[in-house]
Residue frames relative to the residue before (quaternion, step in Angstrom):
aa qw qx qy qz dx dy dz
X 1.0000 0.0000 0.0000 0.0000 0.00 0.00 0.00
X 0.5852 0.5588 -0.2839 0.5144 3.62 0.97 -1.29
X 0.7446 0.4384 -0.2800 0.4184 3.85 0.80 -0.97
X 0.8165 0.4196 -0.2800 0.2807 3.28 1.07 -0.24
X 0.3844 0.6656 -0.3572 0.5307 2.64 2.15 -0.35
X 0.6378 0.5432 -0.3451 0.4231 4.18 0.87 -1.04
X 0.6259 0.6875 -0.0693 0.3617 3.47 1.17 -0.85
X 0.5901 0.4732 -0.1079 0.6452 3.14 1.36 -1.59
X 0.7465 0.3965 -0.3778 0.3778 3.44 0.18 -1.63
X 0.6791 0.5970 -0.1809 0.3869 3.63 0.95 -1.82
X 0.5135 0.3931 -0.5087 0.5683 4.14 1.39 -0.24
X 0.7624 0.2862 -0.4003 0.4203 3.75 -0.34 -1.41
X 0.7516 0.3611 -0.5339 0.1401 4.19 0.12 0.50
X 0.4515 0.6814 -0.3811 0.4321 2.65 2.06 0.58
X 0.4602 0.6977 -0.3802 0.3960 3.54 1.21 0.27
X 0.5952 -0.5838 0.4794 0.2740 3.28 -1.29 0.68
X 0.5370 0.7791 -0.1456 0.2889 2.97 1.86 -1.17
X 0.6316 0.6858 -0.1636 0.3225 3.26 1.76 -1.38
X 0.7646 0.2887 -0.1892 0.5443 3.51 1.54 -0.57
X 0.2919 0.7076 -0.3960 0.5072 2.64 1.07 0.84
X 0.7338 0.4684 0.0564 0.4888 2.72 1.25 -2.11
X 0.6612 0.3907 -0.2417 0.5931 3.54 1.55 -0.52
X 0.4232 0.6228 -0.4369 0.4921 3.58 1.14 -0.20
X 0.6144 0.6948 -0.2081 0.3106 3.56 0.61 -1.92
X 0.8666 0.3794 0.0160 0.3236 2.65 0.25 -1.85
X 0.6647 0.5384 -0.2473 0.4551 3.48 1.39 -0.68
X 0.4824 0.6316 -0.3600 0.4887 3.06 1.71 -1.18
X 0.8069 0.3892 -0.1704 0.4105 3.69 0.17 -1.60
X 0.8043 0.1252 -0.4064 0.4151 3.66 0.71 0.34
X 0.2930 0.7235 -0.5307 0.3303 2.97 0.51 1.74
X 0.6694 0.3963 -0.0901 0.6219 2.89 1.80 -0.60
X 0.7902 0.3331 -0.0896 0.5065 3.59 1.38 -1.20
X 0.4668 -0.7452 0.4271 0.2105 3.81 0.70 0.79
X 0.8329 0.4600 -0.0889 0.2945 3.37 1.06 -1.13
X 0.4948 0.6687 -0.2813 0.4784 3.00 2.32 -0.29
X 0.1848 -0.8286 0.5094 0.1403 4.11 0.08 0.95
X 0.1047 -0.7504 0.6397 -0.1293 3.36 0.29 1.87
X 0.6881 0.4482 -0.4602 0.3374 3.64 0.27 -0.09
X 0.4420 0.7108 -0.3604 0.4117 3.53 1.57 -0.45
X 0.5684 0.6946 -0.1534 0.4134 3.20 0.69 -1.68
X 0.8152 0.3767 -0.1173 0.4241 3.21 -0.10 -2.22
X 0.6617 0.5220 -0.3285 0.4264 3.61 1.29 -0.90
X 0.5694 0.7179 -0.2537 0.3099 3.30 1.19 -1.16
X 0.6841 0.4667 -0.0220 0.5600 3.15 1.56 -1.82
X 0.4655 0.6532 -0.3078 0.5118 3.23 1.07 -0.12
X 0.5844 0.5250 -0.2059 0.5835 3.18 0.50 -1.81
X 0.8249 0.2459 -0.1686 0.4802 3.70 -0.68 -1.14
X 0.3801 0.5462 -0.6511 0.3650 3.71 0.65 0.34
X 0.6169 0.6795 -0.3581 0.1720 3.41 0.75 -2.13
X 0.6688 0.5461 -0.1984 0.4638 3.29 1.65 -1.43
X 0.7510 -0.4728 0.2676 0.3753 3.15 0.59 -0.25
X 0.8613 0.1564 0.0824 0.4763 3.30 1.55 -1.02
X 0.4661 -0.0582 -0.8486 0.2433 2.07 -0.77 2.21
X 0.5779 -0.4014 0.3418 0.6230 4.05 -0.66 -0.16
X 0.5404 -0.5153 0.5763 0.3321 2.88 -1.55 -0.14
X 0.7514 0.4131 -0.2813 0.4308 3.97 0.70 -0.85
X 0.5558 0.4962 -0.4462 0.4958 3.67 1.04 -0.37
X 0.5697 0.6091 -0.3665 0.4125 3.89 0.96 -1.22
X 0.8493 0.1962 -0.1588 0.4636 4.01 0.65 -1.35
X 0.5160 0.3905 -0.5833 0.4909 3.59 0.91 0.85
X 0.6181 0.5216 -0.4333 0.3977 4.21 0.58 -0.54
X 0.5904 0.6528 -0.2659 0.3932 3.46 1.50 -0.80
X 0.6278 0.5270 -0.2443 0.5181 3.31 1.33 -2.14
X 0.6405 0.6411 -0.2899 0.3077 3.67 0.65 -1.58
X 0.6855 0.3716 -0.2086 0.5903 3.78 0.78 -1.30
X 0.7215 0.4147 -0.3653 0.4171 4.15 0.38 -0.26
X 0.6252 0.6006 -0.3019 0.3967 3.35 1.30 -0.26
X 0.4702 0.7733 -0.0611 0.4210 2.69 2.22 -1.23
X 0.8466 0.2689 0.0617 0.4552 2.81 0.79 -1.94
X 0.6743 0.3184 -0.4368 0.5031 3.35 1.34 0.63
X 0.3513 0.7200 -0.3927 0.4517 2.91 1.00 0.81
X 0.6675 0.3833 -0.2356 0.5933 3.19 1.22 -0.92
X 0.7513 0.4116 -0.2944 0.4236 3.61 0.45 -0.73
X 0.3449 0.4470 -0.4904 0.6639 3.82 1.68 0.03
X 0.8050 0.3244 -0.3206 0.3794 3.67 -0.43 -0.29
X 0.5473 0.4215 -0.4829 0.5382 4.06 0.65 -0.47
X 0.5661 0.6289 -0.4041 0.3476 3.83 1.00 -0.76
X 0.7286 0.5261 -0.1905 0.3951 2.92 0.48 -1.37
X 0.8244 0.1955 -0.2469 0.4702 3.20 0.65 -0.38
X 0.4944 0.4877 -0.5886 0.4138 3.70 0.88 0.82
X 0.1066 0.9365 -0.1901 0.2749 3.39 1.48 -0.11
X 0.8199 0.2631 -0.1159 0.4952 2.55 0.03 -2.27
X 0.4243 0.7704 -0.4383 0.1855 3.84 1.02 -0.72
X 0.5484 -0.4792 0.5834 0.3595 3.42 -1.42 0.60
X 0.0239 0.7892 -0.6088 -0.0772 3.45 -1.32 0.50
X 0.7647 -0.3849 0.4012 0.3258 3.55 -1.17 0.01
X 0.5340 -0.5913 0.3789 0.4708 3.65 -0.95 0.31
X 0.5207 0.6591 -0.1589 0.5189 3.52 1.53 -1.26
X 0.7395 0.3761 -0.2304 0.5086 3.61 0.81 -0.81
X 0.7709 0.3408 -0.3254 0.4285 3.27 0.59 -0.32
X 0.5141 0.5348 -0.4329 0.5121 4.02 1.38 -0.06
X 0.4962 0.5572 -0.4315 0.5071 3.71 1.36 -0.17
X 0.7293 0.4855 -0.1944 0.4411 3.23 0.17 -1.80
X 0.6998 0.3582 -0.2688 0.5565 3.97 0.67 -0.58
X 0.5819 0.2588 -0.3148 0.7038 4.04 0.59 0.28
X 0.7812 0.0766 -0.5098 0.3521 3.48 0.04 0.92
X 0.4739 0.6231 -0.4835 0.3917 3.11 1.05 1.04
X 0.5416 0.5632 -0.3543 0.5138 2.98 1.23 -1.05
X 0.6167 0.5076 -0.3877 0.4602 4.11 0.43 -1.06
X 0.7125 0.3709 -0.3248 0.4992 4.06 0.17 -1.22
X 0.7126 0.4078 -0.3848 0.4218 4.02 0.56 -0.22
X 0.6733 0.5459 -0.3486 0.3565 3.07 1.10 -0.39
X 0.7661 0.2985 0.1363 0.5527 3.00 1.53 -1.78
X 0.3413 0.6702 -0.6438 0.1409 4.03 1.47 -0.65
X 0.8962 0.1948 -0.3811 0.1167 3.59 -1.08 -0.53
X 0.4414 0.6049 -0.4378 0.4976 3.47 1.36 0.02
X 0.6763 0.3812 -0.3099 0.5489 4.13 1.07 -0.89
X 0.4902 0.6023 -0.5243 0.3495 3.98 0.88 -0.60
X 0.8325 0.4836 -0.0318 0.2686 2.98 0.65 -2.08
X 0.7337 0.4383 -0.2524 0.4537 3.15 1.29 -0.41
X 0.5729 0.5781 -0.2613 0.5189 3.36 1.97 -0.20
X 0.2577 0.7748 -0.3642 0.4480 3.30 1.83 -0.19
X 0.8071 0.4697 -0.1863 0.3054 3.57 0.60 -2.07
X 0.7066 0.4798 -0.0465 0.5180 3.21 1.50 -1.44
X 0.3035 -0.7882 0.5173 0.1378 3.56 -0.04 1.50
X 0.6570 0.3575 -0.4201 0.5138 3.78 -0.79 1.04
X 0.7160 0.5021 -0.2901 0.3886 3.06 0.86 -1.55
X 0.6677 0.4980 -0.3582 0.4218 3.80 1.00 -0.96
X 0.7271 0.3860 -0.2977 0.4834 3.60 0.41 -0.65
X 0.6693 0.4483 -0.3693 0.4633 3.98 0.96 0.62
X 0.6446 0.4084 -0.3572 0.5386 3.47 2.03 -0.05
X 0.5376 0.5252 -0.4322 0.4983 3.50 1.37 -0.12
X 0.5894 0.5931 -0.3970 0.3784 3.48 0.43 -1.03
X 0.6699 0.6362 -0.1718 0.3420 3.28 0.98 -1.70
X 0.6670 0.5309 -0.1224 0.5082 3.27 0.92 -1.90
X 0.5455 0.4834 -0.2824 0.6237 3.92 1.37 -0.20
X 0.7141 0.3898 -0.3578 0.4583 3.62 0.42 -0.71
X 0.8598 0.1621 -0.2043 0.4389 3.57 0.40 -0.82
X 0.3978 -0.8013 0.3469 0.2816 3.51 1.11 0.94
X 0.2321 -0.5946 0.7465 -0.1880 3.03 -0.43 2.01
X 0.4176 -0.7407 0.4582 0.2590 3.49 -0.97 1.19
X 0.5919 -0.6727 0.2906 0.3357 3.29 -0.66 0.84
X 0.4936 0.8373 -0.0906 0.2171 3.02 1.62 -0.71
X 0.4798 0.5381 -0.0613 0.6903 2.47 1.83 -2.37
X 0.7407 0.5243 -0.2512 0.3368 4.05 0.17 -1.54
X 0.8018 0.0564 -0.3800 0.4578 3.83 0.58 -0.29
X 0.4180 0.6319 -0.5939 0.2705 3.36 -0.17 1.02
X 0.6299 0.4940 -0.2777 0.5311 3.03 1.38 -1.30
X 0.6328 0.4277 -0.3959 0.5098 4.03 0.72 -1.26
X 0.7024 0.4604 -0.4110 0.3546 3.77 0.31 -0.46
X 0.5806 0.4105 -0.3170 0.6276 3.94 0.87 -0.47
X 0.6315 0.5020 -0.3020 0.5080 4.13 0.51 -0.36
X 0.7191 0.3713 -0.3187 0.4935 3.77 1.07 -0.73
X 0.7231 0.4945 -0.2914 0.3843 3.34 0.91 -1.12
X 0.6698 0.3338 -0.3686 0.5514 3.90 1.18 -0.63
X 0.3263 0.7633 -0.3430 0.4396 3.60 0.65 0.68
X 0.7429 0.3697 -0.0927 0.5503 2.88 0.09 -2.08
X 0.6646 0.3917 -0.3752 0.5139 3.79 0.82 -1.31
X 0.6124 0.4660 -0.5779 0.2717 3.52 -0.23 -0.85
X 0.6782 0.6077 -0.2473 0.3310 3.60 0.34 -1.67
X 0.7591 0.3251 -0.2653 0.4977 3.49 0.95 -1.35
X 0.5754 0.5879 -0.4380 0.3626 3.51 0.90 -0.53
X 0.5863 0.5161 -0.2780 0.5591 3.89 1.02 -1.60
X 0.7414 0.3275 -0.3759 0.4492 4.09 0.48 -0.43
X 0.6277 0.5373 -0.3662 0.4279 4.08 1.24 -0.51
X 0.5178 0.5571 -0.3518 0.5457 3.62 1.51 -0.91
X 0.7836 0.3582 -0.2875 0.4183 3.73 0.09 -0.80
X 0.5992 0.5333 -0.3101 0.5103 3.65 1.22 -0.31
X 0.7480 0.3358 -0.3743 0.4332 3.51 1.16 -0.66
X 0.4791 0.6220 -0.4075 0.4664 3.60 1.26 -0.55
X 0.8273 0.0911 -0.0851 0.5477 4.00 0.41 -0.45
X 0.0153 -0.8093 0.5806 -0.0875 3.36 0.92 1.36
X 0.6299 0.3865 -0.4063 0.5374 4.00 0.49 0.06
X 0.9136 0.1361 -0.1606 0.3477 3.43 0.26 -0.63
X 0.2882 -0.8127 0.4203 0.2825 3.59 0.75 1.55
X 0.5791 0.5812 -0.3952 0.4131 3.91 0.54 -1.62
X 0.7729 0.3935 -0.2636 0.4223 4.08 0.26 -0.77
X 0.7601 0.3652 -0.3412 0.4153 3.45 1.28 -0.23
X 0.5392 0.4890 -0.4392 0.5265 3.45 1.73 0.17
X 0.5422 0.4863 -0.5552 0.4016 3.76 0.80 -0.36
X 0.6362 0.6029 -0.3552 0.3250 3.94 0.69 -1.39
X 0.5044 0.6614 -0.2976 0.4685 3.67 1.59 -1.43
X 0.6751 0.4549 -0.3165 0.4869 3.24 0.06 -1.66
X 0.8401 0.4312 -0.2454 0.2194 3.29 -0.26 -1.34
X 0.6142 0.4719 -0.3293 0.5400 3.17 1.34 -0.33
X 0.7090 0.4332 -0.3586 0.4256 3.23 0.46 -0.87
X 0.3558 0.7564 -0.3370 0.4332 3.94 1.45 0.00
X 0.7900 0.3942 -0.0480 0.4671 2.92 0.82 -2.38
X 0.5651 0.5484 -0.2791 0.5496 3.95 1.22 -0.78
X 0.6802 0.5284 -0.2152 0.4602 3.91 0.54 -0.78
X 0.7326 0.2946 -0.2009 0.5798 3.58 1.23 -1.18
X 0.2940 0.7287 -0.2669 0.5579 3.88 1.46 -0.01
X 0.8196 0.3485 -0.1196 0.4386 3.37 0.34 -1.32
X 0.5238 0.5006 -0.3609 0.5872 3.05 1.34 -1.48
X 0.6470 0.5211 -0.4989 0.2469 3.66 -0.78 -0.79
X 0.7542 0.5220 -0.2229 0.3302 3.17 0.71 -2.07
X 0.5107 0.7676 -0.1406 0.3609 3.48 1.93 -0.81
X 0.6682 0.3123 -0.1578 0.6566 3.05 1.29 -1.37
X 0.1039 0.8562 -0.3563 0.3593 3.62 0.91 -0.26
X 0.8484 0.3604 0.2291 0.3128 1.89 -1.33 -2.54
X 0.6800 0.2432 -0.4153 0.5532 4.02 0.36 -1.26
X 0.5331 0.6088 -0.4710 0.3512 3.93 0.54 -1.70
X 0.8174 0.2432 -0.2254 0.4710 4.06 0.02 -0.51
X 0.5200 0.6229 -0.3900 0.4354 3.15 0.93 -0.02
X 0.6167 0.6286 -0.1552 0.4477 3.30 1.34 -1.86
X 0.6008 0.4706 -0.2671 0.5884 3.67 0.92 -1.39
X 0.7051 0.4105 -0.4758 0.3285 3.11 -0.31 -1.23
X 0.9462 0.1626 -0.2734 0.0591 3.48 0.52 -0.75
X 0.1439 0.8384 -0.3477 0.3944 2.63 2.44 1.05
X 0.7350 0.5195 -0.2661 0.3452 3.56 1.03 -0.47
């Protein structure tokens, strides 16, 4: 069972088909939270180690579809934006502007890691119109060390159990799990002391 399951997965990443398929998938959970593009990218990773697919075609199809796809969700932002809002909604919306001018590419990039979290600061950065300007540099350094982290953390666990692919994508996953929930923390952290600091 284990062999065929190594087999199946290890023909479709020999496919041309796959970056396509990593293209796809990043693109759509930039915008759709629910689409588990890091799985994927790790997966491919992993079977890079073997040989197939590369490893550089895997994190530029990866960078290419997240760059993509917060693009679109900067842009569904932007136009929920323009909406009338509440008194409450808009002291929100103006303290998370004040946070992306102070801080946008250190919060792009580190929301990048944390899956929900990236497609609610893009979305966001659209609503209170962060200049787009300032926004794809940062989303464009945020996809590409992405795309590598993910494939690297899935090529490291593929080479470490080069006989037994299924143990070096479980290790991938899991790390990349343990790095992702890591980050989150430092995040809340980071705003939580931030927040005091200037409550006082």
């Amino acid at each position: 069972m284990n062999d065929w399951i190594v087999d199946t997965v290890e023909g479709a990443m020999g496919s041309p088909w796959v970056f396509a398929a990593l293209f796809a998938f990043a693109a759509i959970d930039g915008f759709f939270p629910l689409m588990p593009s890091e799985s994927l990218v790790i997966t491919a990773g992993v079977f890079a180690a073997t040989g197939a697919p590369d490893l550089a075609p895997v994190i530029a199809s990866a960078a290419a579809g997240a760059f993509a796809g917060d693009h679109v969700a900067y842009a569904i932002g932007r136009g929920a934006g323009s909406r009338r809002r509440s008194r409450k909604q808009a002291r929100l919306f103006t303290w998370a502007k004040g946070m992306l001018d102070r801080r946008g590419g250190m919060i792009l990039v580190v929301c990048r890691y944390i899956p929900g979290a990236r497609t609610a600061i893009t979305m966001t950065a659209g609503a209170v119109a962060y200049p787009l300007r300032r926004f794809s540099p940062f989303d464009a350094l945020a996809a590409v060390s992405w795309a590598a982290y993910s494939a690297l953390v899935g090529y490291v666990g593929g080479a470490a159990f080069e006989d037994d692919p299924i143990r070096g994508l479980v290790l991938g996953l899991g790390l990349g799990l343990a790095l992702a929930v890591a980050a989150l923390v430092e995040l809340v952290r980071h705003t939580r002391r931030r927040h005091m600091a200037a409550a006082r």
